[in-house]
Backbone as ProteinMPNN parsed JSONL, in Angstrom:
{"seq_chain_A": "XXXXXXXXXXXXXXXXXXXXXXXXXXXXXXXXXXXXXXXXXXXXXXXXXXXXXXXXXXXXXXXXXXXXXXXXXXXXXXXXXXXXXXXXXXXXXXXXXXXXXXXXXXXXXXXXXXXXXXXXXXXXXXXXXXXXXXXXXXXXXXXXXXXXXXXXXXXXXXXXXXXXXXXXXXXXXXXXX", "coords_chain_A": {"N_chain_A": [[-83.304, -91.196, 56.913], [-79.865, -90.264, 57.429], [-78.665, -86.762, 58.167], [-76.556, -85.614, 59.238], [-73.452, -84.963, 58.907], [-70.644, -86.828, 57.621], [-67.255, -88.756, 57.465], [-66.405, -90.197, 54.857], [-65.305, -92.867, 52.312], [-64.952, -93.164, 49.219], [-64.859, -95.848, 46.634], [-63.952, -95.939, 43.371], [-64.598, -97.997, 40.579], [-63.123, -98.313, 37.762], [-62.871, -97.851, 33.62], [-59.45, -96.76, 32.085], [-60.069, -94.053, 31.077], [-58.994, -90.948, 29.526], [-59.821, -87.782, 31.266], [-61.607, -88.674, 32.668], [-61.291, -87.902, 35.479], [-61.753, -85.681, 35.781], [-64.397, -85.499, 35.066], [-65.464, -87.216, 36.851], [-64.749, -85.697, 39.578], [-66.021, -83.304, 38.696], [-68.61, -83.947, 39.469], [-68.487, -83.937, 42.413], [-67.757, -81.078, 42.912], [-70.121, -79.675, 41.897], [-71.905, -80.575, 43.643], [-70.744, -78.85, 46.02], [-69.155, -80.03, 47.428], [-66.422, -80.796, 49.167], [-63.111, -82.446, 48.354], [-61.117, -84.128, 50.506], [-59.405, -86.088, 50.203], [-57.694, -87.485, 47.149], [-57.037, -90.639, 45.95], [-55.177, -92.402, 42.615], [-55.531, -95.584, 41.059], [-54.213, -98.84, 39.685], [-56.444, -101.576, 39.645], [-57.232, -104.879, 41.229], [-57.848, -106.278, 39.56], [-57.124, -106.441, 35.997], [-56.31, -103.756, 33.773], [-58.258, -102.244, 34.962], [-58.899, -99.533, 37.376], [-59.179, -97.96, 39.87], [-60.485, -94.825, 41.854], [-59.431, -93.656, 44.606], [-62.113, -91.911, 47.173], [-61.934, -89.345, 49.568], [-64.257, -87.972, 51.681], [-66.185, -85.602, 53.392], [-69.212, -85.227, 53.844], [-72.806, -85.606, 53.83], [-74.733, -88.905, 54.763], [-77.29, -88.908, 53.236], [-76.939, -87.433, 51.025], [-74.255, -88.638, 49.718], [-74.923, -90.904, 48.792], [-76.829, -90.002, 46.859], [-74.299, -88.781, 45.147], [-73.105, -91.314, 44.844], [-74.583, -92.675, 42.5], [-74.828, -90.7, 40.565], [-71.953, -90.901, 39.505], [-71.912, -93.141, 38.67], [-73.111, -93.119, 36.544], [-71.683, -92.501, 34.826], [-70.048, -93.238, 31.671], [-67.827, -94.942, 31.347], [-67.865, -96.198, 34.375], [-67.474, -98.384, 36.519], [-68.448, -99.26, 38.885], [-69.521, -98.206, 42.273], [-68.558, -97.16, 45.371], [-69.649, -96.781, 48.631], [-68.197, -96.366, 51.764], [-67.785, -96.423, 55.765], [-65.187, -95.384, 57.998], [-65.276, -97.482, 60.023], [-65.882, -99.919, 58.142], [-63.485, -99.904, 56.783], [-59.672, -100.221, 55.593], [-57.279, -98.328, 56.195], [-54.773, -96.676, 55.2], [-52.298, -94.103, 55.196], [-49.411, -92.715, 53.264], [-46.474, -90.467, 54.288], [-44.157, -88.474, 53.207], [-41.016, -86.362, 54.395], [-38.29, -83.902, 54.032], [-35.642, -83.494, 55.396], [-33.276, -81.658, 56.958], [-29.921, -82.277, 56.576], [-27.847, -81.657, 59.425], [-29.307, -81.674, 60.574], [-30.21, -84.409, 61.503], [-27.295, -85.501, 62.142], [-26.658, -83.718, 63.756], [-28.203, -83.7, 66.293], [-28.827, -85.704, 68.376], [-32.103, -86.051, 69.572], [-33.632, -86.405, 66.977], [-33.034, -88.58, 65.989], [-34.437, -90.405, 67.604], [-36.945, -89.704, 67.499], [-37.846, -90.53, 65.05], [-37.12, -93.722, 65.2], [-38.86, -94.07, 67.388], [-41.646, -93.341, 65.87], [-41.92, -95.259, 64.47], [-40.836, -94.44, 61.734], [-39.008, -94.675, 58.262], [-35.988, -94.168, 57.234], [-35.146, -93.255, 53.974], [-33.638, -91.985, 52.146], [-30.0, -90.559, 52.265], [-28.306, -87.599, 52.261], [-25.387, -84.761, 51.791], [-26.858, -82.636, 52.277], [-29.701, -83.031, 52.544], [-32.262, -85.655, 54.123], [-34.131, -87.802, 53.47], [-37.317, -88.758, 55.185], [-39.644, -91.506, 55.722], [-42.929, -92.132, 56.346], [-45.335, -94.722, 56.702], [-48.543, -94.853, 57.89], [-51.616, -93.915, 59.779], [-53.402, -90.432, 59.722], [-53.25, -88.868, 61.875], [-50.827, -89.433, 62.547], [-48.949, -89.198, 60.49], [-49.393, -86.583, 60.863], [-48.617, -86.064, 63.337], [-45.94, -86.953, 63.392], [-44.306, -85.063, 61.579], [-44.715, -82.249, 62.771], [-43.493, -83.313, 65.38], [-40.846, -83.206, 63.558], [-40.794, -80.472, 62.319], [-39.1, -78.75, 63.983], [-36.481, -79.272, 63.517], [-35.65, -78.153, 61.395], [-37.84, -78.636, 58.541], [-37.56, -79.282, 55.186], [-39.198, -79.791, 53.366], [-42.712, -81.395, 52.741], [-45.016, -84.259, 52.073], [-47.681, -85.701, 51.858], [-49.745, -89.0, 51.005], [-53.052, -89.665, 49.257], [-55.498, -91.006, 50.982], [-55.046, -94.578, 51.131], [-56.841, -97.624, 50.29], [-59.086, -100.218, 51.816], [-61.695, -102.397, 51.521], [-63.701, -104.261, 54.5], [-65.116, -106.028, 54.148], [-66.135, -108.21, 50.933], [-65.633, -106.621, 47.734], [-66.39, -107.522, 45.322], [-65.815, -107.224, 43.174], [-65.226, -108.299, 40.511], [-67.262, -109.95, 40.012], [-69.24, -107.635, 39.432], [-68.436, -106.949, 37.145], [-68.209, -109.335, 35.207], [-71.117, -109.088, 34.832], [-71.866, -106.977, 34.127], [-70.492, -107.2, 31.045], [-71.733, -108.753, 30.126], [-74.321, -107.784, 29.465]], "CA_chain_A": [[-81.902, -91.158, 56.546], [-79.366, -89.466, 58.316], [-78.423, -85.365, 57.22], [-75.431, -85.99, 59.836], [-72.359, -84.895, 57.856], [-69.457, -88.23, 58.249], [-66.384, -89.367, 56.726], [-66.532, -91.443, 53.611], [-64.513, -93.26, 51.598], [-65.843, -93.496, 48.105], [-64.228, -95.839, 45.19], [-64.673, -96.225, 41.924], [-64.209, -98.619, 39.673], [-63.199, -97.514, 36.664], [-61.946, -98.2, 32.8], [-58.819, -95.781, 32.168], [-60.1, -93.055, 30.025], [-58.955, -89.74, 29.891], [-60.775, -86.791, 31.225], [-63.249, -89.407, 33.39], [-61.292, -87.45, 36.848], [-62.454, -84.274, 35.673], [-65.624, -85.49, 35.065], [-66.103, -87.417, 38.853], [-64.425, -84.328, 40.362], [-67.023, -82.546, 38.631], [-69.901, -84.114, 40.269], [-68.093, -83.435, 43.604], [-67.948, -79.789, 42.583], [-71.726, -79.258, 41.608], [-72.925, -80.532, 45.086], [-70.731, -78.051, 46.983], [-68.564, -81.499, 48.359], [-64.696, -80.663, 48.905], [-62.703, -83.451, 48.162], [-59.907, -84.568, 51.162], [-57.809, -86.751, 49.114], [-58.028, -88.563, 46.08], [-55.659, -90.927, 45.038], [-55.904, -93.368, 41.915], [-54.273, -96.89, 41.067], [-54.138, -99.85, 39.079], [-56.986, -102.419, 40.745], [-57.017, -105.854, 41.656], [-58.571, -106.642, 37.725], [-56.45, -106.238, 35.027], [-57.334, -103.066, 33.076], [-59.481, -101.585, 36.0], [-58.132, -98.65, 37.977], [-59.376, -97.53, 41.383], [-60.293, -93.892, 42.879], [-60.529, -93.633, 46.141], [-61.662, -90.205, 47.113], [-62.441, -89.3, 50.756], [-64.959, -86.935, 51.477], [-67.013, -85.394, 54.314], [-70.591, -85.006, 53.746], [-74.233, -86.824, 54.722], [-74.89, -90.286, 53.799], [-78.014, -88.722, 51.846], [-75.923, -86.586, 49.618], [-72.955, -89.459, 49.157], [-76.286, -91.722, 47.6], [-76.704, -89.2, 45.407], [-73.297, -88.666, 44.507], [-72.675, -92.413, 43.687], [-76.009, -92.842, 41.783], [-74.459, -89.413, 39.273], [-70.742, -91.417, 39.824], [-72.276, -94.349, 38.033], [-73.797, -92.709, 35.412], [-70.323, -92.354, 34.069], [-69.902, -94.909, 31.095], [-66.419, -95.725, 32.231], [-67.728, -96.519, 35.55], [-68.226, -100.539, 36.586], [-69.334, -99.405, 40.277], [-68.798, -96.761, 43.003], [-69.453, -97.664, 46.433], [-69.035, -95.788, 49.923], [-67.648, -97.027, 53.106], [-67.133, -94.977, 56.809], [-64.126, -95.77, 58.484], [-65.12, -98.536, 60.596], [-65.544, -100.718, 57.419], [-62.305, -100.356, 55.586], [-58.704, -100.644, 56.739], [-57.044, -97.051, 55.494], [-53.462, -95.431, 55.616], [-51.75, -92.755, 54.097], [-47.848, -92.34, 53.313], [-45.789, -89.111, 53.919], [-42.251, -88.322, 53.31], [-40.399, -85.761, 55.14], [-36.959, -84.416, 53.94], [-35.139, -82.93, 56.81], [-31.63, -80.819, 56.906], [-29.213, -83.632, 57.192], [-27.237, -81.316, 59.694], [-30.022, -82.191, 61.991], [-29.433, -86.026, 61.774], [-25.706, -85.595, 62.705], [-25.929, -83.112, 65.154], [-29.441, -83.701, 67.161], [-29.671, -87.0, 68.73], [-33.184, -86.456, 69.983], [-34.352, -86.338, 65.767], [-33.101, -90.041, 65.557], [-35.163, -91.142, 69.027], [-38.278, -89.578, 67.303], [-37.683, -91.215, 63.775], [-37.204, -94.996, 65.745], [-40.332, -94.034, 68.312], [-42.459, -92.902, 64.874], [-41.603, -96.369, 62.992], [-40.793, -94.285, 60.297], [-38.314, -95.175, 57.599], [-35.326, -93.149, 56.448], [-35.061, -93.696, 52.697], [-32.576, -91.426, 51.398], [-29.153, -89.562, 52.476], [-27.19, -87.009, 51.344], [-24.955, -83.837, 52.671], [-27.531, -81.663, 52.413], [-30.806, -83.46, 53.531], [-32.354, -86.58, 54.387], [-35.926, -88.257, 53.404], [-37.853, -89.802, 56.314], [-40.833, -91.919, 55.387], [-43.964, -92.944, 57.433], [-47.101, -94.889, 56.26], [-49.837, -95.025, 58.874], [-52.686, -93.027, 59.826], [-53.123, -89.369, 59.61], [-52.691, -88.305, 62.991], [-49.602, -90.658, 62.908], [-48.01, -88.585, 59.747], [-49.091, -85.252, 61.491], [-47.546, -86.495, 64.797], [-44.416, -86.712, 62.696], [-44.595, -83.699, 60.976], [-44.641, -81.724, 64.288], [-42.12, -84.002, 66.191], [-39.587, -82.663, 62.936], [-40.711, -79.325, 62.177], [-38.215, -77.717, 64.768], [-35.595, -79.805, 63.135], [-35.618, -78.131, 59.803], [-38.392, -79.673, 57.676], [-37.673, -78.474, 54.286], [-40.364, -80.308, 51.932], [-43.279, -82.585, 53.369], [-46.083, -84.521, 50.956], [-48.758, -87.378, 51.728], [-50.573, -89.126, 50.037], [-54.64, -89.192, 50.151], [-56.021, -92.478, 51.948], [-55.672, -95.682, 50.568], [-57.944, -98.595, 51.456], [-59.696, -102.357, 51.105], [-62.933, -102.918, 52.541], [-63.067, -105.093, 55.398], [-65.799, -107.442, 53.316], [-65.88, -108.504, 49.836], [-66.496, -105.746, 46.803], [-66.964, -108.269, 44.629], [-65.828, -106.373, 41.661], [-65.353, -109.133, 39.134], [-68.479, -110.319, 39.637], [-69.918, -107.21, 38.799], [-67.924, -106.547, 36.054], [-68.445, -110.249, 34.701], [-72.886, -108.993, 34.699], [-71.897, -105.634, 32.587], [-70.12, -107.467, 30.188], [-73.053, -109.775, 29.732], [-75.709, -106.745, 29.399]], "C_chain_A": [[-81.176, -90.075, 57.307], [-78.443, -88.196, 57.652], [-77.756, -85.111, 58.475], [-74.298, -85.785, 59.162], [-71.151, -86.1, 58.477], [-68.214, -88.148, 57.269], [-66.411, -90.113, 55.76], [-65.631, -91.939, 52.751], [-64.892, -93.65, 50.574], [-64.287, -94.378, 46.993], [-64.71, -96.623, 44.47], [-63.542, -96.651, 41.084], [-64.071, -98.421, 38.328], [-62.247, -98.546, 35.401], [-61.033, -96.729, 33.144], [-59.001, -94.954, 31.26], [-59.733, -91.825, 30.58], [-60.611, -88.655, 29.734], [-61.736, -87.344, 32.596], [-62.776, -88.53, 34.598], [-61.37, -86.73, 36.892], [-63.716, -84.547, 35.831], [-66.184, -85.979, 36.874], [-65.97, -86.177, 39.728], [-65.736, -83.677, 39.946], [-68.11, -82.944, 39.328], [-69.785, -83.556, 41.459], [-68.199, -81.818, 43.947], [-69.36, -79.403, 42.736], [-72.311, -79.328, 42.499], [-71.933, -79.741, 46.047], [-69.753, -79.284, 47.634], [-67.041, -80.862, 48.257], [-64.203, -82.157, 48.639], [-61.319, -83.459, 49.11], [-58.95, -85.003, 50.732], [-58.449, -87.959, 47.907], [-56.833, -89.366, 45.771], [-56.121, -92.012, 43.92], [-54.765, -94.203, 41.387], [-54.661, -98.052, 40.434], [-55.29, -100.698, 40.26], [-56.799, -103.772, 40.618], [-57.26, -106.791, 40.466], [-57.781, -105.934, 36.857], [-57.324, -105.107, 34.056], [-58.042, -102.207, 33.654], [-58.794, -100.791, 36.727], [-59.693, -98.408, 38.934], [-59.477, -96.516, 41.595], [-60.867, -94.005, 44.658], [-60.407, -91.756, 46.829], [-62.053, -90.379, 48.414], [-63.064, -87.992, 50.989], [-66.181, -86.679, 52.979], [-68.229, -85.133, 54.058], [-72.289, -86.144, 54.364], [-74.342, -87.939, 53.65], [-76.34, -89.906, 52.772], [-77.42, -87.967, 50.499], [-74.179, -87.833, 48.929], [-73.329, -90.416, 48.034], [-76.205, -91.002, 46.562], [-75.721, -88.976, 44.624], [-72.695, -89.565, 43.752], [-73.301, -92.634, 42.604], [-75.704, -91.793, 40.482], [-73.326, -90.229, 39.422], [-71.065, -92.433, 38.625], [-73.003, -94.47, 37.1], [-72.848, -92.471, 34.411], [-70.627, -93.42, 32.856], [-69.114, -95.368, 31.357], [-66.43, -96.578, 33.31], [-68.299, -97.774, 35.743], [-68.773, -99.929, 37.81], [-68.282, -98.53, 40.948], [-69.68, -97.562, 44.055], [-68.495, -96.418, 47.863], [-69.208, -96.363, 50.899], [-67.713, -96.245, 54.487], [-65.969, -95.975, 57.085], [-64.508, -97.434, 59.347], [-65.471, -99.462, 59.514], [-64.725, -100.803, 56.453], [-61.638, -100.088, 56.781], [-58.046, -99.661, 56.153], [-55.858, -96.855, 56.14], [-53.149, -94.46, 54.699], [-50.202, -92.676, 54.015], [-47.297, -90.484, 53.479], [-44.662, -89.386, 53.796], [-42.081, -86.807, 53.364], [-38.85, -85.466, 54.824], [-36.899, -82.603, 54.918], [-33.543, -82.292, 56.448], [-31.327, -81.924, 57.088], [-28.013, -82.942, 58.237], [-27.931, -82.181, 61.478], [-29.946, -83.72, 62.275], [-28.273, -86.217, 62.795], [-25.99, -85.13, 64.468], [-27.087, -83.096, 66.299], [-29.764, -85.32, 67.428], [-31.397, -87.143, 68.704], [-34.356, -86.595, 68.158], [-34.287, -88.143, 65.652], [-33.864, -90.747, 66.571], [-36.527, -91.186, 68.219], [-38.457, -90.473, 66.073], [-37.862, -93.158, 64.412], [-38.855, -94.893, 66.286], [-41.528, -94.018, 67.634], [-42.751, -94.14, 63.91], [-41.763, -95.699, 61.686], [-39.264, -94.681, 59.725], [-37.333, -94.329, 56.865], [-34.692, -93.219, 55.323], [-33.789, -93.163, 51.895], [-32.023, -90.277, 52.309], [-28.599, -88.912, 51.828], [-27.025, -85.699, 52.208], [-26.158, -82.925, 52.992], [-28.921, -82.131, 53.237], [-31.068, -85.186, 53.824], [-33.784, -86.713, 54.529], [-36.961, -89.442, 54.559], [-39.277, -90.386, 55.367], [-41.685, -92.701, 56.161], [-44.991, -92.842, 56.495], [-47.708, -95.132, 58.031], [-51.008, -93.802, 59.187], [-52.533, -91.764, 59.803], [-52.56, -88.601, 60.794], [-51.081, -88.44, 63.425], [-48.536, -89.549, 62.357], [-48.193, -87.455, 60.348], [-48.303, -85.217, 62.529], [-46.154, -86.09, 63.957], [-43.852, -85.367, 62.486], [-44.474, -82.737, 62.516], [-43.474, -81.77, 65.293], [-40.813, -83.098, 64.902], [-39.189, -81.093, 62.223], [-39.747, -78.355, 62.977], [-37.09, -77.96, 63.805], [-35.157, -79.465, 61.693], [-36.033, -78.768, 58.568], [-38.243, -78.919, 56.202], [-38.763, -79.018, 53.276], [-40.971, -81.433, 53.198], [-44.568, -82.56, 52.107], [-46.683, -85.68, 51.608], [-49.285, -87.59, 50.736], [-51.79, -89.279, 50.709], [-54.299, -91.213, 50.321], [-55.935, -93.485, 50.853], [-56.169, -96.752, 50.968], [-58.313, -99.244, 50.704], [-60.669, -102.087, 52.525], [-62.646, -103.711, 53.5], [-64.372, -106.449, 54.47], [-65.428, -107.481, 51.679], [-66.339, -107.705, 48.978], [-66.942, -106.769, 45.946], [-67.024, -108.112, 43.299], [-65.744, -107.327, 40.118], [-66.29, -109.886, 39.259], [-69.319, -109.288, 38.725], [-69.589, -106.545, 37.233], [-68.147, -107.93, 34.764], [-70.611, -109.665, 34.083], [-72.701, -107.956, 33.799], [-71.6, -106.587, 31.549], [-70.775, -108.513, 29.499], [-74.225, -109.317, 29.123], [-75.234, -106.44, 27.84]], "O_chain_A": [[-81.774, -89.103, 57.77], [-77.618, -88.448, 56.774], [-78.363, -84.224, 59.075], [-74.044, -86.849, 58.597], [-70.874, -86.166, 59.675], [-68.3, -87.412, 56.285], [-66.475, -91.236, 56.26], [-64.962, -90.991, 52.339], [-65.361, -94.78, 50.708], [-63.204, -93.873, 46.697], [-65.485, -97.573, 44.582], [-62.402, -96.25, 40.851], [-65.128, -98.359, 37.7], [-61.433, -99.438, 35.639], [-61.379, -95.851, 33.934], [-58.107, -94.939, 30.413], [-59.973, -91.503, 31.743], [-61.613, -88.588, 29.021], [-62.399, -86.619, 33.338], [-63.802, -88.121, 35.141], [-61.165, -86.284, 38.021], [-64.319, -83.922, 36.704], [-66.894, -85.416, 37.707], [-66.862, -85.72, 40.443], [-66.568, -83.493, 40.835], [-68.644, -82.005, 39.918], [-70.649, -82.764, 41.835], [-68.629, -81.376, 45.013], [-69.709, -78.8, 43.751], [-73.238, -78.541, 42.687], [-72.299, -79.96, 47.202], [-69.863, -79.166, 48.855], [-66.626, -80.472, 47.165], [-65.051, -83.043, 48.749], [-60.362, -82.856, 48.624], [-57.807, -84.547, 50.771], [-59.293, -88.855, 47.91], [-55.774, -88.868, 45.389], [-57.217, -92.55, 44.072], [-53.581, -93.894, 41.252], [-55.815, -98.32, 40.769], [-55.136, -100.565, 41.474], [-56.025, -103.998, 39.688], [-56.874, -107.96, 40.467], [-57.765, -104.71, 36.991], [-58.476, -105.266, 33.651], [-58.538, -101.315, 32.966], [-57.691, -101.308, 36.908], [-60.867, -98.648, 38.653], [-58.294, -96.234, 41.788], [-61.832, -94.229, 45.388], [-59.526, -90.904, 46.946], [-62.547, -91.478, 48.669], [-62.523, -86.968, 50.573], [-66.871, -87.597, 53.424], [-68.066, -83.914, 54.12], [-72.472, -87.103, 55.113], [-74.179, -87.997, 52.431], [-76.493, -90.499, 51.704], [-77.586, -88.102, 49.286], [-73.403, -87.671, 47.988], [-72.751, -90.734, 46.995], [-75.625, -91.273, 45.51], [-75.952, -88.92, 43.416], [-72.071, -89.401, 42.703], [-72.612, -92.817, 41.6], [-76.294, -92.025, 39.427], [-74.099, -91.125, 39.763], [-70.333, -92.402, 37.636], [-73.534, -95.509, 36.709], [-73.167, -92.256, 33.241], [-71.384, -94.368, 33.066], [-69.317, -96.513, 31.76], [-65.59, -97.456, 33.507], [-69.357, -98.185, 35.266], [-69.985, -100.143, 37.786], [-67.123, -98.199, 40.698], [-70.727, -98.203, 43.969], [-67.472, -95.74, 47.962], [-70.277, -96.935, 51.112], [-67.681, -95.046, 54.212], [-65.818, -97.078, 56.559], [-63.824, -98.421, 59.075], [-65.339, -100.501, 60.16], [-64.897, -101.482, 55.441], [-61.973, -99.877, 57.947], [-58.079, -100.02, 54.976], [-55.751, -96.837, 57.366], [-53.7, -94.132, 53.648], [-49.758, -92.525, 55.154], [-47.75, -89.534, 52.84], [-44.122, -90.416, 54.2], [-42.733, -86.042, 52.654], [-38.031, -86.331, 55.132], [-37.474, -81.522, 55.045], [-32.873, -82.743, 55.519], [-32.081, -82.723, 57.643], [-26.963, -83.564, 58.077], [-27.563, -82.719, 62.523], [-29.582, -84.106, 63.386], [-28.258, -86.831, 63.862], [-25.791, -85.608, 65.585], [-26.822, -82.406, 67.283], [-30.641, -85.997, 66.891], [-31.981, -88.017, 68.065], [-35.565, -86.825, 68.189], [-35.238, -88.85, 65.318], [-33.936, -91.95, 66.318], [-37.203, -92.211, 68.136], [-39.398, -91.258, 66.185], [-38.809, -93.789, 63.942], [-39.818, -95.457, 65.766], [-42.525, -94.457, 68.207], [-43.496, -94.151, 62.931], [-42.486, -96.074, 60.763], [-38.38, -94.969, 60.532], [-37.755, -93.741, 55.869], [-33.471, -93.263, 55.475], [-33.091, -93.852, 51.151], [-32.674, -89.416, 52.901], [-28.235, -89.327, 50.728], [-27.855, -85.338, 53.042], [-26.273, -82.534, 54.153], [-29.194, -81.696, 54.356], [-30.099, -85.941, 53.741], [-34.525, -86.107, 55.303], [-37.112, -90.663, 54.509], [-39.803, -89.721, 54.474], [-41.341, -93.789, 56.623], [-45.463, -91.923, 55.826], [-47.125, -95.543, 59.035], [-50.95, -92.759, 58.536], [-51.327, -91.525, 59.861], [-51.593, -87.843, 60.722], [-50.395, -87.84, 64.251], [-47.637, -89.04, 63.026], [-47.099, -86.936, 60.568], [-47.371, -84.422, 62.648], [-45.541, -85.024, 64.006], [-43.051, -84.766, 63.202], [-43.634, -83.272, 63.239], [-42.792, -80.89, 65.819], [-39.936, -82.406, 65.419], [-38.127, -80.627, 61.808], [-39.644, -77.193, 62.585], [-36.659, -76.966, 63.22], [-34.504, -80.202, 60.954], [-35.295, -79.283, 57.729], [-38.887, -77.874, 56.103], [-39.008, -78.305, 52.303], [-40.366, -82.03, 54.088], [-44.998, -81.605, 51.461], [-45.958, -86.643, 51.855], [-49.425, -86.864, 49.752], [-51.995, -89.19, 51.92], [-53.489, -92.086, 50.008], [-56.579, -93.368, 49.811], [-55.983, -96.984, 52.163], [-58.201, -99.256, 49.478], [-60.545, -101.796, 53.715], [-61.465, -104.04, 53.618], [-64.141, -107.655, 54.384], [-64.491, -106.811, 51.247], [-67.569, -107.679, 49.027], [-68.17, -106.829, 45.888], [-67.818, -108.558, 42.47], [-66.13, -107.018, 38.991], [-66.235, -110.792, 38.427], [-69.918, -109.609, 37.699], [-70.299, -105.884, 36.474], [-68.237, -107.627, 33.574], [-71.102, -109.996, 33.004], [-73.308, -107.964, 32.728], [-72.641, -106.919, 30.982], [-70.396, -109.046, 28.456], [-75.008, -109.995, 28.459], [-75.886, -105.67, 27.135]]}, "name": "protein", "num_of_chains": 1, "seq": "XXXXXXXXXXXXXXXXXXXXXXXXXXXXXXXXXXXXXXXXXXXXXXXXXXXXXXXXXXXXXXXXXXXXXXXXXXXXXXXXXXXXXXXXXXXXXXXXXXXXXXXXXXXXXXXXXXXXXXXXXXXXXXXXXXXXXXXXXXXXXXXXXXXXXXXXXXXXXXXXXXXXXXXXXXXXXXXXX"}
């Protein structure tokens, strides 16, 4: 097995109880694992919510981590991905002086060139918004930092396998046990 540290994309299937994202966090904690981004969301099953956390460590320590993940009772299934089998973005939004709009052409060149999306005006500022990859939203971020960035936020990764989880199958076999 490989003690190679990688990228991972872990999620878990979950009921919605409180407390359970203290408790996963906690596992993450105990092995020393940082956590990149978590975000969590209604899933594709009625009732069933989604984390997806992203996390750097070795595929022998991620085993282990799902294997304690799934020891949860909440938890229907935890599985881990690298990048080349899911399809992953991230959103940021960006609110900018709105002086710089007016009076800096080259902010509206970068905003078109960025395909990002400018959601909200007003005298004072103005909210840009880009989903796509990370480098994509840092690119951004960079390109508008001269320009007076006053607030910037992403969100962590969200993502769909590129094959089938198969989650209401396995949620159909618990509910049988």
């Amino acid at each position: 097995m490989d003690s190679e540290k990688k990228l991972f994309t872990v999620s878990i299937y979950t009921e919605n109880n409180i407390g359970l994202l203290n408790r996963i966090s906690a596992i993450f904690l105990k092995r020393h694992v940082n956590i990149e981004s978590l975000t969590s969301s209604q899933s594709e099953i009625d009732n069933i919510y989604r984390f997806v956390v992203l996390v750097t460590v070795s595929e022998i320590k991620i085993k282990r981590i799902i294997k304690q993940i799934e020891k949860q009772i909440e938890v229907i299934a935890a599985f881990y991905h690298t990048d080349k089998e899911t399809i992953f973005l991230e959103t940021a939004l960006y609110k900018v002086k709105s002086k710089s709009l007016f009076e800096k052409k080259d902010i509206q060149k970068i905003i078109k060139n960025s395909q990002a999306n400018i959601v909200t005006v007003s005298p004072k500022y103005f909210v840009i918004e880009k989903t796509g990859w990370r480098n994509e939203t840092e690119d951004l971020y960079n390109s508008l930092e001269p320009f007076g960035l006053l607030q910037f936020v992403r969100s962590g990764r969200i993502s769909v396998t590129k094959e089938a989880m198969n989650i209401s199958d396995i949620l159909k076999i618990k509910k049988n046990k």
